[in-house]
Backbone of each chain as ProteinMPNN parsed JSONL, in Angstrom:
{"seq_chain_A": "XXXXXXXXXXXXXXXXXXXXXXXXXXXXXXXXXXXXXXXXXXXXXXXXXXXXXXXXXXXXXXXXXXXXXXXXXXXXXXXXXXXXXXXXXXXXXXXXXXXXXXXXXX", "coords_chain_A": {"N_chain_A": [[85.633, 102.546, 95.371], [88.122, 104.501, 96.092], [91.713, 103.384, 95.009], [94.625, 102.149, 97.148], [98.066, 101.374, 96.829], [101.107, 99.73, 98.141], [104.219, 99.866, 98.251], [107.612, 98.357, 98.832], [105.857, 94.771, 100.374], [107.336, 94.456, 102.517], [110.569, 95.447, 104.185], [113.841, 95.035, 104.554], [116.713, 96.003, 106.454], [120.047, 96.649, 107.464], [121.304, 98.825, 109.676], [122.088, 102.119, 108.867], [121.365, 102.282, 106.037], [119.961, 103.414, 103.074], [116.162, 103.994, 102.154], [113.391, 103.301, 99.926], [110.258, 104.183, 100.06], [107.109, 103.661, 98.306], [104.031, 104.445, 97.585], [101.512, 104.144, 95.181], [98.27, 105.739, 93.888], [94.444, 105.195, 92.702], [93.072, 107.614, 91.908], [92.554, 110.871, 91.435], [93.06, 112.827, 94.251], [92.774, 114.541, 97.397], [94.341, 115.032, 98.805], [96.989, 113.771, 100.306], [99.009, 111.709, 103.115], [101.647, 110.727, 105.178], [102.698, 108.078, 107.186], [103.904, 106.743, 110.471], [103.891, 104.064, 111.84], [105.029, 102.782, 114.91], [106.286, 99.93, 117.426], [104.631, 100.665, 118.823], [102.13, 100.298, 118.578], [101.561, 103.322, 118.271], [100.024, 105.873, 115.978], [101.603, 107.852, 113.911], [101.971, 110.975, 112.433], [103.698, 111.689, 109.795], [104.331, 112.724, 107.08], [102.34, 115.629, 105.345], [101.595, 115.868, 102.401], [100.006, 116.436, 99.76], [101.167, 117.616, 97.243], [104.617, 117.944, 95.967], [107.412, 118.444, 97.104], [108.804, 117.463, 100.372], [110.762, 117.946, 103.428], [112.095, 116.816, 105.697], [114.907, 116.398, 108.643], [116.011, 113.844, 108.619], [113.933, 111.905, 107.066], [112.605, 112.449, 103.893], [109.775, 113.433, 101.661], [108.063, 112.574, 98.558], [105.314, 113.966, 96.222], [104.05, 113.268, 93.478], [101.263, 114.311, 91.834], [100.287, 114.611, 89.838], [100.813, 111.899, 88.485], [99.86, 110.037, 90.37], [101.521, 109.283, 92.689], [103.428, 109.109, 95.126], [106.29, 109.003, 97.503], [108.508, 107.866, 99.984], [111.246, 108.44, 101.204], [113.574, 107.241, 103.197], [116.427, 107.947, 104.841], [120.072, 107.045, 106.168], [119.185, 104.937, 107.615], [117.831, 104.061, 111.002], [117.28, 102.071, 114.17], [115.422, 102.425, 115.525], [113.6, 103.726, 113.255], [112.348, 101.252, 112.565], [109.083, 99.432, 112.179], [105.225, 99.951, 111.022], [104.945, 101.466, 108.009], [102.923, 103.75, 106.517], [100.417, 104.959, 103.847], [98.048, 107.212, 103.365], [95.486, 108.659, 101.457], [93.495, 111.128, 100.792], [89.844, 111.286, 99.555], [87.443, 112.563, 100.08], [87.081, 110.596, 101.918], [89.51, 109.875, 104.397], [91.724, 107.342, 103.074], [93.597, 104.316, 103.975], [96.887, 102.74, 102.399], [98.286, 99.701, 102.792], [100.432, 99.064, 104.159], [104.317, 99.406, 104.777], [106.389, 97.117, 106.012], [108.48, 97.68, 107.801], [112.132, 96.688, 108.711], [114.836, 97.259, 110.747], [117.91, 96.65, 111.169], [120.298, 96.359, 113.388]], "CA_chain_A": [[86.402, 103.533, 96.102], [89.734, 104.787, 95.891], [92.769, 102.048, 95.477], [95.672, 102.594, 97.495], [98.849, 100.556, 96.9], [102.349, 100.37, 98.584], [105.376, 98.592, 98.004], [107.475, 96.776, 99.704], [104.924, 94.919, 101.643], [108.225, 93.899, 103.702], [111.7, 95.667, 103.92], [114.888, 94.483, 105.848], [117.88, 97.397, 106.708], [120.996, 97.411, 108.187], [121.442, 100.139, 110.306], [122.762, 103.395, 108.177], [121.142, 102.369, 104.66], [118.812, 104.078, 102.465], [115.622, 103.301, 101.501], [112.526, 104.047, 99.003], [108.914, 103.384, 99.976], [106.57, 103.718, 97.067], [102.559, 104.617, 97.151], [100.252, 104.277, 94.505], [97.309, 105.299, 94.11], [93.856, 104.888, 91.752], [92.739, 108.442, 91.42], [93.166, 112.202, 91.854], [93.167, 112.954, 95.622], [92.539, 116.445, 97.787], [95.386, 114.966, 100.416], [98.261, 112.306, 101.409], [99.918, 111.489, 104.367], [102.806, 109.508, 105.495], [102.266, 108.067, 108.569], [104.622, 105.379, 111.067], [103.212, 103.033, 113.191], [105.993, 101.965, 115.853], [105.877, 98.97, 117.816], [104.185, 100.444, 120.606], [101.491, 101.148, 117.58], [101.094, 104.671, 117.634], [100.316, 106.213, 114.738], [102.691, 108.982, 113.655], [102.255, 111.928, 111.167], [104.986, 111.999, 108.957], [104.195, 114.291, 106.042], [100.995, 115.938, 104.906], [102.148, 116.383, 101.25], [99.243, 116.186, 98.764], [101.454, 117.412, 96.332], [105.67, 118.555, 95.881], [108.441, 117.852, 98.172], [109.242, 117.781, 101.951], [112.004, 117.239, 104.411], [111.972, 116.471, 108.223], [115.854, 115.38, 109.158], [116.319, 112.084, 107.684], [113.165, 111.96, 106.228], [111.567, 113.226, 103.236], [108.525, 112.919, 101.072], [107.719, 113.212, 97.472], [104.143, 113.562, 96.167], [103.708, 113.71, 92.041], [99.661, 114.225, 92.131], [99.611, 114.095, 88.53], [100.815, 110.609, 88.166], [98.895, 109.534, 91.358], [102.141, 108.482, 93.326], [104.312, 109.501, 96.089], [107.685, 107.943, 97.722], [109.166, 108.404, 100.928], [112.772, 108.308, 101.452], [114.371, 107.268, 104.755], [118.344, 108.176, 104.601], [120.69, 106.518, 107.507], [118.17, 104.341, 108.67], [117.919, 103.897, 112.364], [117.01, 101.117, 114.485], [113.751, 103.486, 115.616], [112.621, 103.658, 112.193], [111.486, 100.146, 112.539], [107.61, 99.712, 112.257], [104.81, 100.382, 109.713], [104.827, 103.002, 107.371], [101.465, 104.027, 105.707], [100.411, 106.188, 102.955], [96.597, 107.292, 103.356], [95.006, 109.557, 100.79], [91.809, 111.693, 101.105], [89.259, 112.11, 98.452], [86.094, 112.37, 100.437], [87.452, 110.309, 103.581], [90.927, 108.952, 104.652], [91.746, 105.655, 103.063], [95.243, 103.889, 104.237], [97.366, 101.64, 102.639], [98.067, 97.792, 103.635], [101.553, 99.409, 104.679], [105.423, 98.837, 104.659], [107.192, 96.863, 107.121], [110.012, 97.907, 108.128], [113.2, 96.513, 110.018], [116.276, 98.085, 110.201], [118.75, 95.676, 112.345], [122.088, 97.212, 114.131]], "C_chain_A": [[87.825, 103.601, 95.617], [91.12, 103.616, 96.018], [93.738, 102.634, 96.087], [97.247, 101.199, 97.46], [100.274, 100.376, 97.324], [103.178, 99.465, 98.696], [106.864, 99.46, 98.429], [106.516, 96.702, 100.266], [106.078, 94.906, 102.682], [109.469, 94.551, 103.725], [112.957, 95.711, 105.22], [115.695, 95.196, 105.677], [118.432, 96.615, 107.646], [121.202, 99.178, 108.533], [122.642, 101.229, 108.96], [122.237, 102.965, 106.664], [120.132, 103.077, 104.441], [117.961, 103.222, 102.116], [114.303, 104.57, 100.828], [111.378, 103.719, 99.184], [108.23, 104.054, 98.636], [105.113, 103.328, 97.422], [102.264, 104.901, 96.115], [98.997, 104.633, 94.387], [96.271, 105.664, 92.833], [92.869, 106.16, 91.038], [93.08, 109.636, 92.025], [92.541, 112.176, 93.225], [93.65, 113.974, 96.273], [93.721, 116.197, 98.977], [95.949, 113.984, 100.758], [98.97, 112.455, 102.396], [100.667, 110.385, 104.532], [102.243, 109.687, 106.916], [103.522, 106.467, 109.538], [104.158, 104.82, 112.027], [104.184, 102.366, 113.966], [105.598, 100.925, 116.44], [105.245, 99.136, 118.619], [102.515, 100.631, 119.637], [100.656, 102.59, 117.405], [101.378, 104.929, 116.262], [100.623, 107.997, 114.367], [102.59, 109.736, 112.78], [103.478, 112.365, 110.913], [105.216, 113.248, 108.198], [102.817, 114.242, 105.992], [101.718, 116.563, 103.659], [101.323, 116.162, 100.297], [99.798, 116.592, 97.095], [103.395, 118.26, 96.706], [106.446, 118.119, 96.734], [108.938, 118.253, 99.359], [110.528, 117.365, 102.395], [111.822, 117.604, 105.521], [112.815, 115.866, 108.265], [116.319, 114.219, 107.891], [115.311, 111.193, 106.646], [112.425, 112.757, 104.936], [110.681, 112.571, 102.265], [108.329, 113.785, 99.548], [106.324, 112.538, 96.624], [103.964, 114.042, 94.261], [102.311, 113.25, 91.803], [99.227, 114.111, 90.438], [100.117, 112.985, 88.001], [100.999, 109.56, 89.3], [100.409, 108.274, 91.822], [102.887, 109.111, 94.344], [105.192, 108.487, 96.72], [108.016, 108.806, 98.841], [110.633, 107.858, 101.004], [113.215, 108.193, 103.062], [116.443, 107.1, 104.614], [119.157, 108.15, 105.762], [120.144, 105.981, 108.364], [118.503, 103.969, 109.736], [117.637, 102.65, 112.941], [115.483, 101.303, 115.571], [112.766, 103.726, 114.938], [112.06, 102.383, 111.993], [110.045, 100.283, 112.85], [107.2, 99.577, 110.562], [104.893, 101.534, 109.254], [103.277, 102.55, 106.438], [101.047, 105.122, 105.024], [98.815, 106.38, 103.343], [96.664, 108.529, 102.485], [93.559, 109.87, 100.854], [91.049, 112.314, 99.939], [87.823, 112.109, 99.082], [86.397, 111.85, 102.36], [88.84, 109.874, 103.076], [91.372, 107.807, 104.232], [93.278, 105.759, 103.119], [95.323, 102.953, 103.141], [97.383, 100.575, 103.225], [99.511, 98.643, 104.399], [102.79, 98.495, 104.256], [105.888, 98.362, 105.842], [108.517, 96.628, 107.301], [110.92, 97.521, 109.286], [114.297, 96.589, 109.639], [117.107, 97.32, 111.846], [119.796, 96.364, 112.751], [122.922, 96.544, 113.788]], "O_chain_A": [[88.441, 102.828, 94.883], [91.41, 103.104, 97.099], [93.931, 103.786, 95.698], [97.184, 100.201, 98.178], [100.914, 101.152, 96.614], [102.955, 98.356, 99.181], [107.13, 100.661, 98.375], [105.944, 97.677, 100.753], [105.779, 95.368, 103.783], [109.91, 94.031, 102.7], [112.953, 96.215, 106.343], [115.785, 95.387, 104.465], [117.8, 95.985, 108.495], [121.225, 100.226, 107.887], [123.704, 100.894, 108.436], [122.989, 103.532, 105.871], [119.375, 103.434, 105.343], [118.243, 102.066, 101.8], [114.163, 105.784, 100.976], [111.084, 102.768, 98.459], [108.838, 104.916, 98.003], [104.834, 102.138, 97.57], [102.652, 106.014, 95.761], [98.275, 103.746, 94.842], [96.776, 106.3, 91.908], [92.146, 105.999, 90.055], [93.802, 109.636, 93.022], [91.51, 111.517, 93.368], [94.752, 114.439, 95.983], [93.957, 117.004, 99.876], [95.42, 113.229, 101.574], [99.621, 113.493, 102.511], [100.398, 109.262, 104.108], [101.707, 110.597, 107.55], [103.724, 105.378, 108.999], [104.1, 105.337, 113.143], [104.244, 101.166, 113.698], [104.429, 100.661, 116.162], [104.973, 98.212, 119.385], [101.686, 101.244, 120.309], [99.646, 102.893, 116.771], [102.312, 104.568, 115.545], [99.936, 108.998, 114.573], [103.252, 109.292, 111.842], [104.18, 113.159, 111.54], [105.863, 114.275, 108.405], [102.115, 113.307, 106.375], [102.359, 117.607, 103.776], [101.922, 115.4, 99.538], [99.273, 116.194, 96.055], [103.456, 119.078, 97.624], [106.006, 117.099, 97.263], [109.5, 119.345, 99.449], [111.253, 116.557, 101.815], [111.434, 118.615, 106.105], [112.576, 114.675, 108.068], [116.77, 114.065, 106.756], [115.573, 110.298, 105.843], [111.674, 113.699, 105.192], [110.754, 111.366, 102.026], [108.386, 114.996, 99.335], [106.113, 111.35, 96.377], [103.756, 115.219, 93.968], [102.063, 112.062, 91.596], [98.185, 113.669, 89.954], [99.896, 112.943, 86.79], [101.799, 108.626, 89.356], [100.498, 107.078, 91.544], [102.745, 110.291, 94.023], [104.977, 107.284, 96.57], [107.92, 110.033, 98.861], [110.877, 106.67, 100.79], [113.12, 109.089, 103.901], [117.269, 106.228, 104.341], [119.082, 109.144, 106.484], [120.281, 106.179, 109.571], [119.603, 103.419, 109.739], [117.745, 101.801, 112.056], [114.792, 100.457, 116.138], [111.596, 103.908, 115.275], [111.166, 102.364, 111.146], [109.692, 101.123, 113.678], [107.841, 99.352, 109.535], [104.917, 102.558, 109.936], [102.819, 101.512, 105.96], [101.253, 106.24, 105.497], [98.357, 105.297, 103.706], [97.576, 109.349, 102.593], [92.637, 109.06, 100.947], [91.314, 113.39, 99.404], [86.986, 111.531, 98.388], [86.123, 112.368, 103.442], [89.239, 109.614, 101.941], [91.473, 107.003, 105.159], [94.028, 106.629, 102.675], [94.32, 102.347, 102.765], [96.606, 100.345, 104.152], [99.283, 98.728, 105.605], [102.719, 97.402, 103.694], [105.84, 99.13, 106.803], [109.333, 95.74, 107.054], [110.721, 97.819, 110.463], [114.805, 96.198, 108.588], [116.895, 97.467, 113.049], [120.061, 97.241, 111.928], [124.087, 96.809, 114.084]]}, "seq_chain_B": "XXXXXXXXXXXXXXXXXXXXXXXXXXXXXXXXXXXXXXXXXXXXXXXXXXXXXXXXXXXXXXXXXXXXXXXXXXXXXXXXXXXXXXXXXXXXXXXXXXXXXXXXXXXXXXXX", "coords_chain_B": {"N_chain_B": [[100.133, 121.545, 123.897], [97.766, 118.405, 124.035], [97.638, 116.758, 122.079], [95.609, 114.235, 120.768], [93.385, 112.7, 122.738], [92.25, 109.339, 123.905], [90.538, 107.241, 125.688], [89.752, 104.21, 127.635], [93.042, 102.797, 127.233], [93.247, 100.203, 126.938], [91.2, 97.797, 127.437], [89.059, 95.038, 128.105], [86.571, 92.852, 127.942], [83.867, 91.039, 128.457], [81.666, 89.013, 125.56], [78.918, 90.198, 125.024], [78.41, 92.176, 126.476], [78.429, 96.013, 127.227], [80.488, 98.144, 125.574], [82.456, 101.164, 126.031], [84.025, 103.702, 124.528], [85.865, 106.467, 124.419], [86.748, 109.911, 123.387], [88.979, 112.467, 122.928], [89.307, 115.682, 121.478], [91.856, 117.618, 119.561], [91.832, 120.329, 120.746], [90.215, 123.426, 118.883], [90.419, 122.067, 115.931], [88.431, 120.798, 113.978], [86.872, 118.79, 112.943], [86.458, 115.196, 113.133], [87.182, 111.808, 113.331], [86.343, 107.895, 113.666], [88.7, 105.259, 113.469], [89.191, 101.866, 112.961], [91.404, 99.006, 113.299], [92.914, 96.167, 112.228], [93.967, 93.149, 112.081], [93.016, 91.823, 109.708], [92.084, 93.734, 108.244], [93.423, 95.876, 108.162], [93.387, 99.252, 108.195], [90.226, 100.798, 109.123], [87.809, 103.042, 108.134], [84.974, 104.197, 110.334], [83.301, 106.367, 111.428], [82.755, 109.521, 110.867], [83.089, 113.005, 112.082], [82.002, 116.383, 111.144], [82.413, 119.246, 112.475], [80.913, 118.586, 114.82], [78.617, 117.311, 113.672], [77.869, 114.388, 112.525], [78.877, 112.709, 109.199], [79.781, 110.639, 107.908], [78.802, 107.846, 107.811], [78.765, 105.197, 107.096], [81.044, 103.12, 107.527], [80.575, 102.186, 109.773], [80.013, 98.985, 111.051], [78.251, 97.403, 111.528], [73.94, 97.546, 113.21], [74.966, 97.256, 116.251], [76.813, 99.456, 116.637], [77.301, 102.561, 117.777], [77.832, 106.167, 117.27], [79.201, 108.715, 118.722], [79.087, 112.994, 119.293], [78.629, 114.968, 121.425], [79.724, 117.843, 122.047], [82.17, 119.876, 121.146], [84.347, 118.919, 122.155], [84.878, 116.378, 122.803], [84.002, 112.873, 122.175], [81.784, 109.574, 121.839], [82.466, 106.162, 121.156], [80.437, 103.667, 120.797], [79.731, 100.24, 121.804], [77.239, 97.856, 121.541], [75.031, 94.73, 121.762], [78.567, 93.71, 122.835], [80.695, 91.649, 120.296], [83.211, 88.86, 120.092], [84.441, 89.174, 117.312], [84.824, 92.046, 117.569], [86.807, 92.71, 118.341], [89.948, 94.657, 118.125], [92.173, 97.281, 117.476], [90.738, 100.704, 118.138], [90.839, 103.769, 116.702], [90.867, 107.08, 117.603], [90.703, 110.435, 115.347], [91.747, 113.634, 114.551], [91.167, 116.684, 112.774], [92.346, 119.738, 111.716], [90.319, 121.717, 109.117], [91.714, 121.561, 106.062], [94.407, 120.503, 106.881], [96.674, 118.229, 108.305], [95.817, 114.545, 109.374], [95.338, 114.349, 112.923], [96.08, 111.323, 114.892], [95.126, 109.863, 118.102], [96.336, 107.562, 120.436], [95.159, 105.107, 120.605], [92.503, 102.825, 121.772], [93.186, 99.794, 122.851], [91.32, 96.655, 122.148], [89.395, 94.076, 123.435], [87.416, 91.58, 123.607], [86.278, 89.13, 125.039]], "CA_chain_B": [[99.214, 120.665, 122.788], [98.251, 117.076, 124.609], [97.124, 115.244, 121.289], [94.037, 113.546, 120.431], [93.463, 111.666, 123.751], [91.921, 108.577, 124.05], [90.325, 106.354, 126.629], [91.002, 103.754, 127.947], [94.002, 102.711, 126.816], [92.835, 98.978, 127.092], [89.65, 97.187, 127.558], [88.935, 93.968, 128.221], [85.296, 92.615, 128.393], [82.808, 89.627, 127.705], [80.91, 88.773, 124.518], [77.431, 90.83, 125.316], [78.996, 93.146, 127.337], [78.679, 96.957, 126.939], [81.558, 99.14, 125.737], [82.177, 102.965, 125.405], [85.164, 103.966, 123.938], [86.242, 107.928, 124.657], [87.957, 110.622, 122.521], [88.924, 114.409, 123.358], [90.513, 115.837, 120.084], [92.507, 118.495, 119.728], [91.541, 121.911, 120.602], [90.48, 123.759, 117.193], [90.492, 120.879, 115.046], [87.081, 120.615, 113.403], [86.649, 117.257, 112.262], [86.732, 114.108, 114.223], [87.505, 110.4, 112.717], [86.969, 107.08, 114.391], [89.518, 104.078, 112.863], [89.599, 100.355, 113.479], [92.364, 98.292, 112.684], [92.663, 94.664, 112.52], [95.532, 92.074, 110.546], [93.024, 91.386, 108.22], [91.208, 94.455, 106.947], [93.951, 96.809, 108.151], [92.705, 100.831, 108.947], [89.375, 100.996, 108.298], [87.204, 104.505, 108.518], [84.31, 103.88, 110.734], [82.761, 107.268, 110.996], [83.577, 111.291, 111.104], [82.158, 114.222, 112.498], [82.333, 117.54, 110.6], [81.611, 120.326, 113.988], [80.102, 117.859, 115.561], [78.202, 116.421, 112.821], [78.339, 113.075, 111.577], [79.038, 112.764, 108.288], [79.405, 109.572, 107.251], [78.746, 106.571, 109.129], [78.811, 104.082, 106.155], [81.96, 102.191, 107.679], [79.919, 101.244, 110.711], [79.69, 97.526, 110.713], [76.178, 97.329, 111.964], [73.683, 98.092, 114.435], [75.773, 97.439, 117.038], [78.239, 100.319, 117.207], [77.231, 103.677, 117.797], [79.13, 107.52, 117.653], [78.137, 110.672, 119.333], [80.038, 113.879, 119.357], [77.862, 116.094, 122.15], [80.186, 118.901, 121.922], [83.115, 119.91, 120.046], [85.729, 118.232, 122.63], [84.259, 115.031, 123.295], [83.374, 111.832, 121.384], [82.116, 107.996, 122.401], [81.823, 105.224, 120.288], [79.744, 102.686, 122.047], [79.665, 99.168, 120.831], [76.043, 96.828, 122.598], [76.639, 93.699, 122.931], [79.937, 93.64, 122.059], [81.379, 90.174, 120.054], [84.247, 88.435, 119.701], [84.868, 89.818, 116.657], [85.121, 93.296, 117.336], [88.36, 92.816, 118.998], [90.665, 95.416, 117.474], [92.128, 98.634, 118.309], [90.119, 101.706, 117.576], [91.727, 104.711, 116.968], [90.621, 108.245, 116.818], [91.683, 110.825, 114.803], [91.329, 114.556, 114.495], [91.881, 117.789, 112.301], [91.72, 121.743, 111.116], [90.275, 121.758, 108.141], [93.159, 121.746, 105.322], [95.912, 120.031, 107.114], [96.728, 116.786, 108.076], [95.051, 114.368, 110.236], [96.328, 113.304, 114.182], [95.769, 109.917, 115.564], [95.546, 109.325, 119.252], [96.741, 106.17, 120.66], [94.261, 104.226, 120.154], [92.332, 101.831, 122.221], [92.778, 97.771, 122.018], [89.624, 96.309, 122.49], [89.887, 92.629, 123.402], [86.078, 90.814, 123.667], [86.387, 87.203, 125.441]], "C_chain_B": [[99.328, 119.203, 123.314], [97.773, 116.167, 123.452], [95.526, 115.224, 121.318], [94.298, 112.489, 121.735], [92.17, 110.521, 124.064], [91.313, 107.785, 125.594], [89.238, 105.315, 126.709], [91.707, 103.331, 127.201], [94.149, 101.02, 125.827], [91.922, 98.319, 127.578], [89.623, 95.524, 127.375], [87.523, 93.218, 128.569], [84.949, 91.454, 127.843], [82.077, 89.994, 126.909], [79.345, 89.54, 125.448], [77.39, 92.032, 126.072], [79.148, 94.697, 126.604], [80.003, 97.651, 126.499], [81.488, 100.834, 124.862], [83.883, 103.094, 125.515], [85.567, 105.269, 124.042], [87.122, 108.476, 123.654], [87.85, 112.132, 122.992], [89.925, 114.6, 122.114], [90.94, 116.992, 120.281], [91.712, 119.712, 119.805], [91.588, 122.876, 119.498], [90.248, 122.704, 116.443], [88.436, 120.993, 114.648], [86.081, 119.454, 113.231], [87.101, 116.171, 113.352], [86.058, 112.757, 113.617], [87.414, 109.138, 113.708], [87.509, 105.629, 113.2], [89.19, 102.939, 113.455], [90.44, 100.059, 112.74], [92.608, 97.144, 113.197], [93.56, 94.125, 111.313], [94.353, 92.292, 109.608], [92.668, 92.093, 107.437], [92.351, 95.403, 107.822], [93.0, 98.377, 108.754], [91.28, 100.792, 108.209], [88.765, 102.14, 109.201], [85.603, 103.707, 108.995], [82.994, 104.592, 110.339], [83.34, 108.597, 111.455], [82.445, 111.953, 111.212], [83.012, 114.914, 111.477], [81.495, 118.918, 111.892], [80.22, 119.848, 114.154], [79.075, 117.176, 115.152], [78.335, 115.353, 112.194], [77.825, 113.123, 110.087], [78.776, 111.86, 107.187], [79.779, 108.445, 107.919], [78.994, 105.031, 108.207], [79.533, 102.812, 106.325], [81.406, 101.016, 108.96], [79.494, 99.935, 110.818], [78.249, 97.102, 111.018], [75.591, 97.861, 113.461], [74.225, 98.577, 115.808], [76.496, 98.498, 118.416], [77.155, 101.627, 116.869], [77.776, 105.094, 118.01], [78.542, 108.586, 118.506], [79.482, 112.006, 119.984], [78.994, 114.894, 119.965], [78.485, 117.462, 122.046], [81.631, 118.679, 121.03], [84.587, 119.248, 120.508], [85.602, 117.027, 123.509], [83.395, 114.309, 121.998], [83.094, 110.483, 122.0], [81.813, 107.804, 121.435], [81.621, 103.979, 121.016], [79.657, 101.227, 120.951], [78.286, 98.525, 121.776], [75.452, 96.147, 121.591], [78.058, 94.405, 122.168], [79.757, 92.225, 121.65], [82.766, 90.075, 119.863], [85.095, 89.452, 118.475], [85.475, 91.408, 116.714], [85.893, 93.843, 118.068], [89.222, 93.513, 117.97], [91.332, 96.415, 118.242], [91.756, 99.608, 117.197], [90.681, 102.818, 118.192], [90.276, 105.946, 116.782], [91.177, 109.366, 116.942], [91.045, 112.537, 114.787], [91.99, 115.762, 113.797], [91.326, 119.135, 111.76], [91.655, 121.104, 109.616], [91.594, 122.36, 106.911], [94.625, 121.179, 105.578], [95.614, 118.572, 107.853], [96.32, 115.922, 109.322], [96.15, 113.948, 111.59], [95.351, 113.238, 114.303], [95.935, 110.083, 117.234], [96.088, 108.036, 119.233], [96.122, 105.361, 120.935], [93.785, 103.531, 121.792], [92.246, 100.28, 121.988], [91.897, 97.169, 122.993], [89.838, 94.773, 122.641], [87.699, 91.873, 123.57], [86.349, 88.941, 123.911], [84.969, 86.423, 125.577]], "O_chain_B": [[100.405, 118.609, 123.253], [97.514, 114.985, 123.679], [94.633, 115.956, 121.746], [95.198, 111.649, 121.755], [91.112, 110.996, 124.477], [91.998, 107.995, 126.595], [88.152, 105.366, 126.132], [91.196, 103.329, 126.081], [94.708, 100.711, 124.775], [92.089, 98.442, 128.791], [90.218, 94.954, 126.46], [87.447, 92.984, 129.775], [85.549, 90.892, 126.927], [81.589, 91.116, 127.042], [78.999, 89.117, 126.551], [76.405, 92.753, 126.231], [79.825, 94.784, 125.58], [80.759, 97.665, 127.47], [80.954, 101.365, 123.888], [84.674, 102.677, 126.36], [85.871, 105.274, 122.85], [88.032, 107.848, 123.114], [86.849, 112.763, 123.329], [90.938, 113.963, 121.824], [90.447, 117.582, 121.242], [90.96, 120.031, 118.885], [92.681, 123.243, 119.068], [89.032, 122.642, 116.627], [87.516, 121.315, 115.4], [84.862, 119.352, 113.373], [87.947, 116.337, 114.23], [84.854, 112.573, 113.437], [88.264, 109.125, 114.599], [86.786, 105.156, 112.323], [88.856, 103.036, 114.636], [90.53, 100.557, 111.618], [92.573, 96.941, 114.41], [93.767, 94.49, 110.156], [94.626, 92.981, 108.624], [92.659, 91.836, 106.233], [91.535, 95.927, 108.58], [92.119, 98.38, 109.613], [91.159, 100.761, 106.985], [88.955, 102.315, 110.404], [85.088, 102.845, 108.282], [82.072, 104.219, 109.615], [84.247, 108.713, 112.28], [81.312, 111.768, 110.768], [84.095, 114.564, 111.009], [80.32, 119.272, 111.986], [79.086, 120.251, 113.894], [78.489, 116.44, 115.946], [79.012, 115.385, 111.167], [76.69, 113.468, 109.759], [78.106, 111.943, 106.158], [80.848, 108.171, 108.466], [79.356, 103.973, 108.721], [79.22, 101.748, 105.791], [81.592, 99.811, 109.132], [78.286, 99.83, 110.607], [77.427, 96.408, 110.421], [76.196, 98.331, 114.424], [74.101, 99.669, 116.363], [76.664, 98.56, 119.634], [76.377, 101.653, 115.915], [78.261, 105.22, 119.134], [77.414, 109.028, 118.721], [80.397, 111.884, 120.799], [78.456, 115.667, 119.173], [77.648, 118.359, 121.944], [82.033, 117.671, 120.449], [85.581, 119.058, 119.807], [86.095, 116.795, 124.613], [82.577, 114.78, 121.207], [84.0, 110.049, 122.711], [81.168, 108.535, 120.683], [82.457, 103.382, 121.695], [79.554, 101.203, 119.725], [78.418, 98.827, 122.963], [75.27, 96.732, 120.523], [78.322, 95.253, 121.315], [78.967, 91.504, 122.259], [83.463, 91.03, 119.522], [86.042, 90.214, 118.668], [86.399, 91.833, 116.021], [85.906, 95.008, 118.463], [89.255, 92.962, 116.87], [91.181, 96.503, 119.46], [92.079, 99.612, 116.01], [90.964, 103.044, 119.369], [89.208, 105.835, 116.181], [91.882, 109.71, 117.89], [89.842, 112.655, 115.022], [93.172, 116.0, 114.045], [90.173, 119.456, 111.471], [92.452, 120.35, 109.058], [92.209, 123.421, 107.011], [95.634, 121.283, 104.881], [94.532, 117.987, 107.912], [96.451, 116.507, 110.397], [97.276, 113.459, 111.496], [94.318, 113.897, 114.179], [97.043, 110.485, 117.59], [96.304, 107.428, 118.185], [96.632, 104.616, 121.772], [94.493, 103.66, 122.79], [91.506, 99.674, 121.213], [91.816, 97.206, 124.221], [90.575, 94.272, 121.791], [87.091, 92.942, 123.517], [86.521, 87.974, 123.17], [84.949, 85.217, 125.827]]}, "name": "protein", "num_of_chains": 2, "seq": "XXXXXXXXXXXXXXXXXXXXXXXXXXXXXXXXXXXXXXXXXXXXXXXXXXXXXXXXXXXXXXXXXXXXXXXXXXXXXXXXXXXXXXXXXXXXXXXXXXXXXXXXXXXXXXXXXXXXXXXXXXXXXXXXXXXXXXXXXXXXXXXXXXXXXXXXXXXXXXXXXXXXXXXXXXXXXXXXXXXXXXXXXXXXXXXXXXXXXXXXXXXXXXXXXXXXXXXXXX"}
């Protein structure tokens, strides 16, 4: 099946920095999503970007489908954006990521 | 728009013990996903309807667990017995064909 890979597994913020998550993955794919899992663990649709570039606020998402990767950007990180982040891609079904964990301290 | 809604929220039962798990997905939405997630294997795809068809059940861990989507705004996934193991929380998920999937809020499943 499909690999999915995402780095950091772990990432530590002060409040107001930037950061860069980074999915991988092991073949062409009809659909990605960003997704955040808060502590209460809902899980959150971020982007639906299978391919080109988004923005939502403070977030955005970039998906380059022909060299099977995408990156999310979080800019003035919060102390809300703490949680997982997860990339899932769909070539048939949904497969997630292991995810990033994120903590962004005050 | 109330979401992909779930129920219950939380469950708590004994090893041998029945459980039914509930989903109402979004209004429209076509498709209908159930998730588990657990530390060690993370999100895993159980099984999906396609209008009300199951699709692919392959993730199903065994006999066990069973899905059923009677109409287009209703789903259970029944587990008999239950074990230990199949303490997790199970999500499910739902969407229009072409766009991107929502998650309810899952249920956490505890088995003592």
């Amino acid at each position: 099946g499909i690999q999915v890979e995402q780095s950091p597994p772990d990432l530590i913020l002060q409040e107001g920095a930037n950061s860069t998550l980074r999915c991988n993955f092991s073949d062409s794919v009809n659909n990605l999503q960003w997704f955040h899992q808060n502590p209460w663990g809902q899980l959150i649709n971020l982007f639906y970007i299978p391919s080109g570039t988004k923005q939502n606020g403070r977030l955005s998402a970039t998906t380059v489908a022909t060299e099977r990767y995408s990156l999310l950007y979080i800019s003035s990180s919060q102390t809300t954006d703490s949680g997982v982040y997860f990339c899932a891609v769909e070539y048939g079904k949904l497969t997630f990521g292991q995810g990033t964990i994120l903590t962004v301290h005050p | 728009d109330a979401g992909v809604i779930q129920s219950p929220r939380h469950e708590v039962t004994e090893m041998g013990q029945e459980v039914t798990l509930r989903c109402k997905p979004i209004s429209g939405h076509n498709s209908l996903f159930w998730y588990r997630q657990t530390m060690m294997r993370g999100l895993e795809l159980l099984i999906y309807f396609n209008n009300n068809v199951p699709i692919d059940d392959s993730g199903m861990p065994e006999d066990r667990f069973s899905a059923k989507m009677p109409n287009a705004s209703f789903s259970t996934l029944k587990i008999q017995p239950s074990e230990p193991r199949d303490s997790a929380v199970y999500f499910c998920a739902s969407r229009r064909q072409g766009e991107g999937y929502t998650f309810g809020s899952g249920t956490r499943l505890t088995v003592v």
